[in-house]
C-alpha positions in Angstrom: -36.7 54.0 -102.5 -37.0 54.4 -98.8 -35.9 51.5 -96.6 -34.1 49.5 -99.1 -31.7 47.0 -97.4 -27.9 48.2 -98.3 -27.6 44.5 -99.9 -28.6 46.4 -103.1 -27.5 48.8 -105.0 -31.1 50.2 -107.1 -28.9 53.3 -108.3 -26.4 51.1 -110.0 -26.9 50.2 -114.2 -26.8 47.1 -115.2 -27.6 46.2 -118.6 -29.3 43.1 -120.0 -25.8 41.0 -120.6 -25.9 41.0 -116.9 -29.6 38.8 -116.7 -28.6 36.9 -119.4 -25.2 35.8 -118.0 -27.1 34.3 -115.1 -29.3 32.4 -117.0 -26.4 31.4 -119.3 -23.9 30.3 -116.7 -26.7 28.1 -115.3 -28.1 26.7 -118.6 -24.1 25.9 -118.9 -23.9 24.4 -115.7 -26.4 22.2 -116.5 -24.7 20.7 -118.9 -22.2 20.4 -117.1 -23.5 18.7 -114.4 -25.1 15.8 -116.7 -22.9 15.3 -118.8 -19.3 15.7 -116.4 -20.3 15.9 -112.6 -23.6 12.9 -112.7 -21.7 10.2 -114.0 -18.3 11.4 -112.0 -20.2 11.2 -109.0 -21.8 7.5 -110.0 -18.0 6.1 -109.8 -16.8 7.9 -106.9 -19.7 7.5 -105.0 -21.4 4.3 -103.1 -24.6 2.8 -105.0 -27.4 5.1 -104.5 -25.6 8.1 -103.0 -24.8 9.8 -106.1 -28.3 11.2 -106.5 -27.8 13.1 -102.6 -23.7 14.3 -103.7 -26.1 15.9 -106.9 -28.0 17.7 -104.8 -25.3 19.2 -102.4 -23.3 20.2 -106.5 -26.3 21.2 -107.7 -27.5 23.7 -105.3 -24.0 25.4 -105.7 -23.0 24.6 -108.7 -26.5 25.9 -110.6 -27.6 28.6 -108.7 -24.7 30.1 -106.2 -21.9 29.7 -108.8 -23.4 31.9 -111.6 -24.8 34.4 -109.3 -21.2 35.0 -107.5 -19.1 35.3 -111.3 -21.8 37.4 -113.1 -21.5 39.4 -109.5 -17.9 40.2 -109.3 -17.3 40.6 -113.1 -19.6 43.3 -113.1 -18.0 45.3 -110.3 -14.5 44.6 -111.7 -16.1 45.8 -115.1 -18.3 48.7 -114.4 -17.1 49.5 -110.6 -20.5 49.4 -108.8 -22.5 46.6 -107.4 -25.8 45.3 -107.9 -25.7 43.0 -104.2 -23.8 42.5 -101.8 -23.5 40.0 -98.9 -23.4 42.0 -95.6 -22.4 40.2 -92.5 -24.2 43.0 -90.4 -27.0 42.2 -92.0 -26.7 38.4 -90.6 -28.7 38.9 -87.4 -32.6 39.7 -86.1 -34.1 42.8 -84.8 -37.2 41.6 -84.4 -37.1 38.0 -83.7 -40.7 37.3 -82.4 -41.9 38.8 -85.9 -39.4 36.9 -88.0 -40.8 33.8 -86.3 -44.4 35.1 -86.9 -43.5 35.9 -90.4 -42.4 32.5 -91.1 -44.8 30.8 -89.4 -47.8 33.0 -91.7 -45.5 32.1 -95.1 -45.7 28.0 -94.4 -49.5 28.4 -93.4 -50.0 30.3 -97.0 -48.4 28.1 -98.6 -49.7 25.0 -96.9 -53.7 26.6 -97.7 -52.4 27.1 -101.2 -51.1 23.8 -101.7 -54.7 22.1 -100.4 -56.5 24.6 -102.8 -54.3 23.6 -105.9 -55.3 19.7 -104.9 -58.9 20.1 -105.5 -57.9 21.5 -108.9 -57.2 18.7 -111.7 -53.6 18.7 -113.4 -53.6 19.2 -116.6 -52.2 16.3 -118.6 -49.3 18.1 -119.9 -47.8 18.0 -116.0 -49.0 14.4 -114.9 -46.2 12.4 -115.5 -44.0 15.6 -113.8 -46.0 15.9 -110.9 -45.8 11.8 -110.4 -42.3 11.9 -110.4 -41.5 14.8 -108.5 -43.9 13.2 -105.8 -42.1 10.1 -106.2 -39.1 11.9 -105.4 -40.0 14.0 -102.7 -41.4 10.4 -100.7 -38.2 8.6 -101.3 -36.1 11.8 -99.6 -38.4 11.5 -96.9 -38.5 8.1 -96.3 -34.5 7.7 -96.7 -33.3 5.6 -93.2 -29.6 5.5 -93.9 -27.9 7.9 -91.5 -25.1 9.4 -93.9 -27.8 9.9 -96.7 -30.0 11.9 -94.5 -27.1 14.0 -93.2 -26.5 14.9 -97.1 -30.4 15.4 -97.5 -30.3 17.4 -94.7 -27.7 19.7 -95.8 -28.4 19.8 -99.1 -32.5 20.8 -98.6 -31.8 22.9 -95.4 -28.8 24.7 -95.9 -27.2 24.6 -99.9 -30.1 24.6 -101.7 -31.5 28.0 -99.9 -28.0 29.5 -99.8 -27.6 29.1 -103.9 -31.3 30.0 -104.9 -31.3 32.7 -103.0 -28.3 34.0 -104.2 -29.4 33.4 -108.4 -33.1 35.1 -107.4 -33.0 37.3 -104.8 -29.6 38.6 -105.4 -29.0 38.5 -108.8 -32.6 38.2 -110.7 -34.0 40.4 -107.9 -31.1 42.9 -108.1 -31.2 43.7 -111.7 -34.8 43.8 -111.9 -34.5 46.4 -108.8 -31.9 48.5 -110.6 -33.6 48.4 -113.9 -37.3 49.1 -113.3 -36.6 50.8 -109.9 -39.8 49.5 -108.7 -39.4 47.0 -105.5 -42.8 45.4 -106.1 -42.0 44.7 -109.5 -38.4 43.1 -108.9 -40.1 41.3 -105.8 -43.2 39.9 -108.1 -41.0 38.9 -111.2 -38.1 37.2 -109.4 -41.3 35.4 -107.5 -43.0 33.9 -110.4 -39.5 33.1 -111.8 -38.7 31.3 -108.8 -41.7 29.1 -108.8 -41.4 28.6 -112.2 -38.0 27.2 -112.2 -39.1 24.1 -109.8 -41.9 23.1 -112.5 -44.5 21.8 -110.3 -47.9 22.8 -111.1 -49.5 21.7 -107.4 -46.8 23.9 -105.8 -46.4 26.7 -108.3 -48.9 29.3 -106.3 -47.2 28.3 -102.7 -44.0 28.8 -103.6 -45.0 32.1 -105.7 -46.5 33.1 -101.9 -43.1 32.2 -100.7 -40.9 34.2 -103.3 -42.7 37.2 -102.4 -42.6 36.8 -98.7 -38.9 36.2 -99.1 -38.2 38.7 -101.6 -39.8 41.1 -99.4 -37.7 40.1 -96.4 -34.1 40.5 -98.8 -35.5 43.7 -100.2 -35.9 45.3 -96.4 -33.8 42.9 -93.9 -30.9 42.0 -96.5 -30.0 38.5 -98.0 -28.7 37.3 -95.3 -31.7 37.2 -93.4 -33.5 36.3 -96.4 -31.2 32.9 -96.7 -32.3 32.0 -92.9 -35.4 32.4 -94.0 -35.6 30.1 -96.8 -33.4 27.4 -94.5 -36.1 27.9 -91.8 -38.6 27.1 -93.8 -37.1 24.5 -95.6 -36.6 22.9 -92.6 -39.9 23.0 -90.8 -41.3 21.7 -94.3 -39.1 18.6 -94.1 -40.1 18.4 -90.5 -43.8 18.4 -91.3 -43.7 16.2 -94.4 -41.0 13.5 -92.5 -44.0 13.4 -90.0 -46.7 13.2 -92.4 -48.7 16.4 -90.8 -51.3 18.2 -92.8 -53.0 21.6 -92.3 -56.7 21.5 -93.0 -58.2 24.4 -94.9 -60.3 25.1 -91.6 -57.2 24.8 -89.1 -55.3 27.1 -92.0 -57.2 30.0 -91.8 -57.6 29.9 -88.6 -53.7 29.9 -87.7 -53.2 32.5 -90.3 -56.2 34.7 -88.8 -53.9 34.2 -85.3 -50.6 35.3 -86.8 -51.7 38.2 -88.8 -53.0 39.4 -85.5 -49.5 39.2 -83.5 -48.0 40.3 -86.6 -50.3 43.6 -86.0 -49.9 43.7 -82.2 -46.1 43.2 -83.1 -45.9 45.9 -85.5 -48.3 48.7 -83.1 -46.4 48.2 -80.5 -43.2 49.1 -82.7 -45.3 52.4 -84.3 -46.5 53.2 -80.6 -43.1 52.7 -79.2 -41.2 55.2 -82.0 -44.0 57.6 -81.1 -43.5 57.8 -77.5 -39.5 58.4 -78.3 -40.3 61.0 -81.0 -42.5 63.0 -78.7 -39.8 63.0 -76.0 -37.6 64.3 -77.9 -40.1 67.3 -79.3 -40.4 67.5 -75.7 -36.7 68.1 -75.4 
């Protein structure tokens, strides 16, 4: 598997006990955070600022947490890795494409999201989708300065960090090293990704974005993969704070723009190796 970012290890063994700890530590964690850290937080915190100190546990506590023990059992155990967190992977080749990649992921998504609208929901997700939408308006329309700050962090920054972790490291990992097929570790950690936030409207968008950001891990490493998911998360809140919509027209029109740069990015690159590959023929 040429190109694979050195954030995995795809020659590395890990049986199902490894999958199934991740989803058992978090299942556990769950628990755990209803029954122990919800109501903990209700005394310790002011009224109505329990629900933003969830968010900041949850993110870690759900997602980061069982990746990192399943993780470093597994090498103590077995002595190999299935990821890794590289700081030299923390930085950007190709920053004009990164921004262009980005830029095409919240324009798929958007275009996705106004296609699922014109769909109806099926009864079985009504009283979901009203709630989650409920939700979602009352982050955005939050005015108290602290409880932003903690939305802030815990949308922008925890919450990518710890689901990118579970799914792209762990989930994406073991899929990688078991079926030693990128697209399929890419595509299944996807779909499970979007599954997990149980939103029917949002469900194809964020499958979009599991892929684009899979992708990203697979070939950049997590690291970059994590500043995508915080990028995006953030220009989301930014859009949605400001109430600003993509129309299907404007969409495809954007995303007819980017792919183009994207191309013109990536010629350039091919054009640019050529020339240095013939000069050194030449040599």
């Amino acid at each position: 598997m040429d190109g694979i970012s050195q954030s995995y290890s795809p020659c590395s063994h890990p049986r199902g006990g490894y999958l199934f700890s991740l989803w058992g530590f978090m299942l556990l964690f769950v628990v755990v955070m209803s029954v122990l850290i919800m109501p903990l937080l209700g005394l310790l915190c002011a009224p109505g600022y329990e629900k933003y100190g969830g968010m900041l546990v949850q993110g870690l506590l759900l997602f980061a947490l069982p990746a990192w023990l399943v993780e470093q059992y597994y090498r103590r155990s077995q002595m190999e890795r299935v990821w890794q967190l590289r700081w030299s992977d923390a930085r950007l080749d190709h920053l004009p494409r990164f921004v262009v990649l980005v830029l095409l992921a919240m324009c798929g998504s958007l275009l996705l999201e106004s296609a699922m609208s014109l769909f109806p929901v099926p009864k079985f997700f009504v009283q979901m989708e009203e709630q989650l939408t409920m939700e979602y308006e009352a982050l955005l329309t939050e005015k108290r300065l602290l409880a932003r700050i903690l939305i802030y962090i815990a949308t922008i920054v925890v919450a990518p960090l710890g689901e990118e972790l579970f799914f792209r490291g762990g989930v994406q990992g073991w899929l990688l090293c078991r079926f030693r097929n990128p697209h399929i570790a890419v595509w299944v950690a996807a779909l499970l990704f979007s599954a997990m936030h149980m939103q029917w409207s949002g469900f194809p968008s964020r499958l979009l974005l599991g892929g684009v950001i899979g992708y990203v891990a697979l070939y950049r490493g997590l690291w970059v993969a994590i500043l995508f998911h915080m990028v995006n998360n953030a220009m989301t809140f930014v859009l949605g704070s400001n109430d600003l919509k993509l129309g299907l027209g404007w969409g495809f029109a954007v995303m007819l723009l980017l792919i183009g740069l994207m191309i013109r990015d990536i010629k350039y690159e091919t054009s640019k190796g050529s020339a240095i590959n013939d000069l050194d023929d030449e040599a």
